[in-house]
C-alpha positions as CSV (number, residue, x, y, z in Angstrom):
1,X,36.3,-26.5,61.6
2,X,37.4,-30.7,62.6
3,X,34.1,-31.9,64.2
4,X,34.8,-32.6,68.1
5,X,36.0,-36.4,69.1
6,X,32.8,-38.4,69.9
7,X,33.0,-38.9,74.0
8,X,33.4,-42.8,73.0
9,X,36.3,-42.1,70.9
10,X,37.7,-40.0,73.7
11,X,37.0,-42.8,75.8
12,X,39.2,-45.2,73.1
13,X,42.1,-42.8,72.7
14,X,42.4,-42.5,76.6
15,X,42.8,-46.1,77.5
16,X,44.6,-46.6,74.3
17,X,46.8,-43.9,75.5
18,X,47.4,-45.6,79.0
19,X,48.1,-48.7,78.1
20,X,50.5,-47.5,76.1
21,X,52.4,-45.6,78.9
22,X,51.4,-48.4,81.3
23,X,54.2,-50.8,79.0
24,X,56.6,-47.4,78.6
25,X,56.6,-46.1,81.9
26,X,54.8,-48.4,84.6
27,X,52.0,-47.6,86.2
28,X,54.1,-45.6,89.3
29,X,55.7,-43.6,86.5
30,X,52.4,-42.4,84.4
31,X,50.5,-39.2,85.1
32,X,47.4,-37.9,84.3
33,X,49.4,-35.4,82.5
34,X,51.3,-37.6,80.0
35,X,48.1,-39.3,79.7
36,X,45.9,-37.1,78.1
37,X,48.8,-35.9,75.8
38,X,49.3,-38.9,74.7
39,X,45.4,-38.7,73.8
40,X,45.1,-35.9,72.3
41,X,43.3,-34.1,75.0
42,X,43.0,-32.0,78.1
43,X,43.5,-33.5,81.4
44,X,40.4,-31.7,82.4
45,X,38.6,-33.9,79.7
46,X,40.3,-37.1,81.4
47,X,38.5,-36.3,84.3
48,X,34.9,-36.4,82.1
49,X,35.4,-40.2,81.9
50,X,37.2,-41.3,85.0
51,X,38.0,-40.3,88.4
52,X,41.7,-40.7,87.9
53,X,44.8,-43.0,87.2
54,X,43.5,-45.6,89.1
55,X,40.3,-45.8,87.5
56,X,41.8,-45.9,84.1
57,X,44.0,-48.5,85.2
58,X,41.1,-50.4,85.6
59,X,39.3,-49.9,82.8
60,X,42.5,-51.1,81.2
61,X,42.9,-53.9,82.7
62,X,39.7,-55.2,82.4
63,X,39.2,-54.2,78.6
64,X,42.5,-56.4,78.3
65,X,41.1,-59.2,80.3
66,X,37.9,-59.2,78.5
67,X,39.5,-59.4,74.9
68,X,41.9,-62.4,76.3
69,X,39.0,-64.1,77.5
70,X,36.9,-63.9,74.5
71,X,40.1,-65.4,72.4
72,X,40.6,-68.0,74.7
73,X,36.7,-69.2,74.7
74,X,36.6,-69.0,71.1
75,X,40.0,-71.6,71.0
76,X,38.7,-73.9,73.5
77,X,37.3,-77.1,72.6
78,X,33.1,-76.7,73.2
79,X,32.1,-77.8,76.8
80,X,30.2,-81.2,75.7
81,X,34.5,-82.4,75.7
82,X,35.2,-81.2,79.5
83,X,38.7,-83.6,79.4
84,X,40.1,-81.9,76.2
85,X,38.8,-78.4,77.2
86,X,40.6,-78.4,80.7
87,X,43.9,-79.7,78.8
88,X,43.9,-77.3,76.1
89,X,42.8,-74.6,78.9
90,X,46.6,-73.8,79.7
91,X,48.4,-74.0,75.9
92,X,45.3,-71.8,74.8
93,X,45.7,-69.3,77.4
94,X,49.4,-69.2,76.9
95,X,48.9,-68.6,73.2
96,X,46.3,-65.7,73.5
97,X,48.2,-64.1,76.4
98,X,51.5,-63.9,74.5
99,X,49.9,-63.2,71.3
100,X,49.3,-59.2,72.4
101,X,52.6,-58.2,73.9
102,X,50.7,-54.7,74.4
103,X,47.8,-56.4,76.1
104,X,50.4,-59.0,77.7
105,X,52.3,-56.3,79.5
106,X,49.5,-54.3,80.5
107,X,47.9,-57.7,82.1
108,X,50.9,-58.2,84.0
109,X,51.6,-54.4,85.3
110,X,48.1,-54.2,86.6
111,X,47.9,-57.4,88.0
112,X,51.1,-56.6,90.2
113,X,49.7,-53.4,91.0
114,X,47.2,-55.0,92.5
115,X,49.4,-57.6,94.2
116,X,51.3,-54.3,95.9
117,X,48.2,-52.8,96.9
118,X,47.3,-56.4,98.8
119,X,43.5,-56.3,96.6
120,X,43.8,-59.8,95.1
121,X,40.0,-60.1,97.2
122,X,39.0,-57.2,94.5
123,X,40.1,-57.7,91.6
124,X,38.0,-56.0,88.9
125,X,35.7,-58.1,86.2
126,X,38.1,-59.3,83.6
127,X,40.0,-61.3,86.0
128,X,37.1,-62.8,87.9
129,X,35.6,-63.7,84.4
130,X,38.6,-65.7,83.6
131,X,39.4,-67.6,87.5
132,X,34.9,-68.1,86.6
133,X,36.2,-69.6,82.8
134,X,38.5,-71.5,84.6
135,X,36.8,-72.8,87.4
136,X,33.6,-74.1,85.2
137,X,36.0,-75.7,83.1
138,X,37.8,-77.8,86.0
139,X,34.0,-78.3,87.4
140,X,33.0,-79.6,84.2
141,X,35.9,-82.0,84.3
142,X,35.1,-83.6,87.6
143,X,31.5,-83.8,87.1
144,X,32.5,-85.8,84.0
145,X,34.4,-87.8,86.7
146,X,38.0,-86.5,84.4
147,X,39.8,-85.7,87.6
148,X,39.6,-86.0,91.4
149,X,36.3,-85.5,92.8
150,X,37.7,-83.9,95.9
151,X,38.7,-80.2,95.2
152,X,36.8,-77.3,95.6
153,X,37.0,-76.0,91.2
154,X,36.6,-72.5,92.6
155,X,40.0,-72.9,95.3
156,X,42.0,-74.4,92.7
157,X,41.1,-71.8,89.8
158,X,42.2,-68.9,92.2
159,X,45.0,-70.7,93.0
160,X,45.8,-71.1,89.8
161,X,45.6,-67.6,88.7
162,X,47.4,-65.7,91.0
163,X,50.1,-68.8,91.1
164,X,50.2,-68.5,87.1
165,X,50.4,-64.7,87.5
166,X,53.9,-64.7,89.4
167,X,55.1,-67.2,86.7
168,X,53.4,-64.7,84.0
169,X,55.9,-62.0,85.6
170,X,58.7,-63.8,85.2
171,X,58.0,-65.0,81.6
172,X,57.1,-61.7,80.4
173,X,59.5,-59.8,81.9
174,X,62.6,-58.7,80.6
175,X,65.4,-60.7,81.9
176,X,68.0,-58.5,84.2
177,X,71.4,-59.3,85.8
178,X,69.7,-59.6,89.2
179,X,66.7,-61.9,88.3
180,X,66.6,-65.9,86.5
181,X,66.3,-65.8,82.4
182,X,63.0,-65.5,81.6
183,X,60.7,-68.7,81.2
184,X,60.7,-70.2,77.7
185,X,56.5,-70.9,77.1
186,X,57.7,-74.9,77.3
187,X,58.8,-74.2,81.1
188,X,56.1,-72.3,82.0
189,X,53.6,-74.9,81.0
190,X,55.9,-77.4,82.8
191,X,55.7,-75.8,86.2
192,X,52.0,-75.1,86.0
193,X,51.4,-79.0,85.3
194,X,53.3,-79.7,87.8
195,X,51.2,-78.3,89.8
196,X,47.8,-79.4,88.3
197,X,48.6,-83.0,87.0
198,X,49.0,-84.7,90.4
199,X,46.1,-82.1,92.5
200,X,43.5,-83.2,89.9
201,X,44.0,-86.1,88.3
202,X,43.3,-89.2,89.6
203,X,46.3,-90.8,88.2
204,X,49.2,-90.4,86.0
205,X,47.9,-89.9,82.5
């Protein structure tokens, strides 16, 4: 007789399993049921681990944010370089975002289920830990008197992140008749600095 699936690798195989059907199906589209067939289990035993599809969503979503997060910090330049680390912030992010297309499309599913749902004000862990990585790295910058001393780091990272996730959409998704092409990485860096380079820098650099 198999030995019975440790509760952590149930755990695994179920948010393996939805993020899986989040990039097939879309987060509208994926039941409970499909879910835990996918994972090898009952949907009674979903319910052992979370309270439902939205719960799982968010485990997801911050599991993927978490993992982008830790990639990102390890590619940064160390803080003790607070100009280099805010310009490599973007290139770097691009690079580990787009590196997972798994993780890249689960990102942006769940982050535009929480744009329909109107809870940008609570958004779960993984994104708050990145607008935090991104707001000590723009405070870090004007302390070292790098760019403008009057903007609030914490406005402009939020800004930033919800901003970059509408251009996110449109990079990652697949182009359709209806919609623009898609965003090459090269034009999606352009239109974010065009944004940042004249908000925070004191001058053209």
């Amino acid at each position: 007789m198999a030995p019975a699936p440790s509760p952590t690798g149930t755990r695994a195989a179920l948010l393996q399993a939805a993020a899986e059907l989040m990039v097939e199906v879309g987060f509208d589209a994926m039941t409970t049921a499909a879910l835990a067939k996918r994972a090898g289990v009952a949907e009674g035993t979903l319910y052992r681990h979370f309270a439902g599809k939205e719960a799982i969503t968010e485990a997801v979503f911050v599991e993927a944010w978490r993992s982008n997060i830790l990639e990102i910090e390890a590619a940064l330049p160390p803080v003790d370089q607070p100009e280099e680390r805010l310009r490599a912030f973007l290139p770097v992010a691009m690079t580990v975002l787009m590196r997972d297309q798994v993780r890249a499309q689960v990102c942006n599913q769940c982050h535009m289920h929480w744009i329909t749902q109107k809870r940008l004000a609570e958004l779960p862990p993984g994104p708050r830990d990145f607008v935090a990585l991104l707001e000590d790295t723009l405070r870090r910058a004007q302390e070292a008197g790098v760019t403008r001393p009057d903007f609030d780091p914490f406005f402009v990272a939020n800004f930033l992140f919800h901003a970059g996730g509408d251009l996110f959409d449109r990079f990652i998704k697949p182009p359709l008749e209806c919609c623009e092409p898609r965003y090459t990485p090269e034009a999606f860096m352009e239109a974010w600095n065009t944004f940042l380079n004249p908000c925070l820098y004191p001058e053209s650099r």
